[in-house]
C-alpha positions in Angstrom: 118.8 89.9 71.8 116.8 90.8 74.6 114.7 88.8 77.2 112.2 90.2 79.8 111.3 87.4 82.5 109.2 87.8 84.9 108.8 86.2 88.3 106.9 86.4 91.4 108.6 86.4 94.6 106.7 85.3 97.7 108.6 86.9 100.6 109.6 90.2 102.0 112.6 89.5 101.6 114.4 86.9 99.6 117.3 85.3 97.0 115.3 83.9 93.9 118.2 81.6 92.0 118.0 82.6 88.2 120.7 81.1 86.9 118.9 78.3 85.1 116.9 80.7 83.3 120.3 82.4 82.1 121.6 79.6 81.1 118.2 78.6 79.2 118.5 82.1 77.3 122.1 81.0 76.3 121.1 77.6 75.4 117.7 79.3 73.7 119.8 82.1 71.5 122.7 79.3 71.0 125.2 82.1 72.0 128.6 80.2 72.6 131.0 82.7 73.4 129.9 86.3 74.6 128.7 88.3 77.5 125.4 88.4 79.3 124.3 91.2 81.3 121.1 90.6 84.0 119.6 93.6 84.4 117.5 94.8 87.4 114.7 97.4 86.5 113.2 97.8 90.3 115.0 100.4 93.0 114.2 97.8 96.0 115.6 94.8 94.6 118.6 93.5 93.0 120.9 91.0 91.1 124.2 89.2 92.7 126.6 86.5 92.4 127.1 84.2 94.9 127.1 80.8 96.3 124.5 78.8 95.5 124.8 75.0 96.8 124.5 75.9 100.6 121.4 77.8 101.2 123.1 78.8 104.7 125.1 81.7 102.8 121.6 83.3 101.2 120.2 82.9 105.1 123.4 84.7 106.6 123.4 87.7 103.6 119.5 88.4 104.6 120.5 88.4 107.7 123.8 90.9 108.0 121.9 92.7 105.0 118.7 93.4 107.3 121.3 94.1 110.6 122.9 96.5 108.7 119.4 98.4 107.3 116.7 97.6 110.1 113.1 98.0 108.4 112.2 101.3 110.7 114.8 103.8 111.5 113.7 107.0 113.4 115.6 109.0 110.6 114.6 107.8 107.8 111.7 110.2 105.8 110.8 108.6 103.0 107.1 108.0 102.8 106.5 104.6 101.3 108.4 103.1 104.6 110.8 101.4 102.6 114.0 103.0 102.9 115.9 99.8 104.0 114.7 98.4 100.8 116.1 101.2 98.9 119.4 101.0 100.6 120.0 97.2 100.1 119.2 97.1 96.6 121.7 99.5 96.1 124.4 98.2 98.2 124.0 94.9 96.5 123.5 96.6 92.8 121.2 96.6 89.8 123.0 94.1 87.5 126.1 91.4 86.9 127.8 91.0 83.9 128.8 87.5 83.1 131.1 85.7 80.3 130.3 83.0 78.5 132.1 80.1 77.0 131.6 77.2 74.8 128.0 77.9 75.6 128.3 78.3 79.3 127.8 80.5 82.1 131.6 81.6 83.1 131.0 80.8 86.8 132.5 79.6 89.5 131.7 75.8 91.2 129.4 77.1 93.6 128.1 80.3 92.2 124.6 81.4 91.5 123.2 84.4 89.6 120.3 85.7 92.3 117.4 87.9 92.2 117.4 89.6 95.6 114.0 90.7 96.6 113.8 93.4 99.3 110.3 95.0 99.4 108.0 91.7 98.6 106.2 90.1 97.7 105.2 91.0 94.5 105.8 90.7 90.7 108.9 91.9 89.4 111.0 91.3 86.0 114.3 91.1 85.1 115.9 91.6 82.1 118.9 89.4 80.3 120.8 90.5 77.2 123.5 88.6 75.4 126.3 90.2 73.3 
């Protein structure tokens, strides 16, 4: 089946932990071994794995993310002004796939499934489908 959530992120740029509302989907469809793709619909945001008990690690990937695409860059042409946007969401990518077990998320101890917002705020959506 598939879900559409939808969320509303309240920074420029942020990480938005969904993985509860994976794992609700799981729990919802009573899926208990499978797959679960988290799908991305938006060209300035994204969808990642990655740590999610210390909040330092989502501070530090903002950070290198933002050093590595600065907001204005003398080069850059597209009109919206948003090119950085652009270019994070598709460094970090558009959607995970993730296994699941005996009713579970397959992750590791300390990962997260994250939203990453890079043009906010505003509404977005995500989608999550189970095989």
């Amino acid at each position: 089946m598939l879900h559409k959530l939808t969320i509303q992120t309240e920074q420029h740029t942020q990480m938005i932990d969904i993985t509860a509302h994976v794992q609700d989907i799981i729990r919802q469809d009573k899926i208990e071994e499978g797959m679960v793709l988290v799908y991305c619909p938006h060209t300035t945001a994204a969808i990642t794995i990655n740590e999610n008990a210390d909040p330092d690690v989502v501070h530090d990937i903002l950070l290198r993310l933002d050093e590595l695409y600065p907001w204005t860059h003398p080069g850059d042409r597209h009109g919206e002004g948003n090119s950085a946007a652009h270019l994070k969401a598709s460094t970090i990518g558009a959607s995970e796939l993730i296994p699941v077990s005996t009713g579970r998320l397959l992750l590791g101890t300390w990962q997260g499934i994250y939203f990453c917002e890079f043009d906010g705020p505003r509404p977005r959506s995500f989608y999550v489908k189970v095989v």
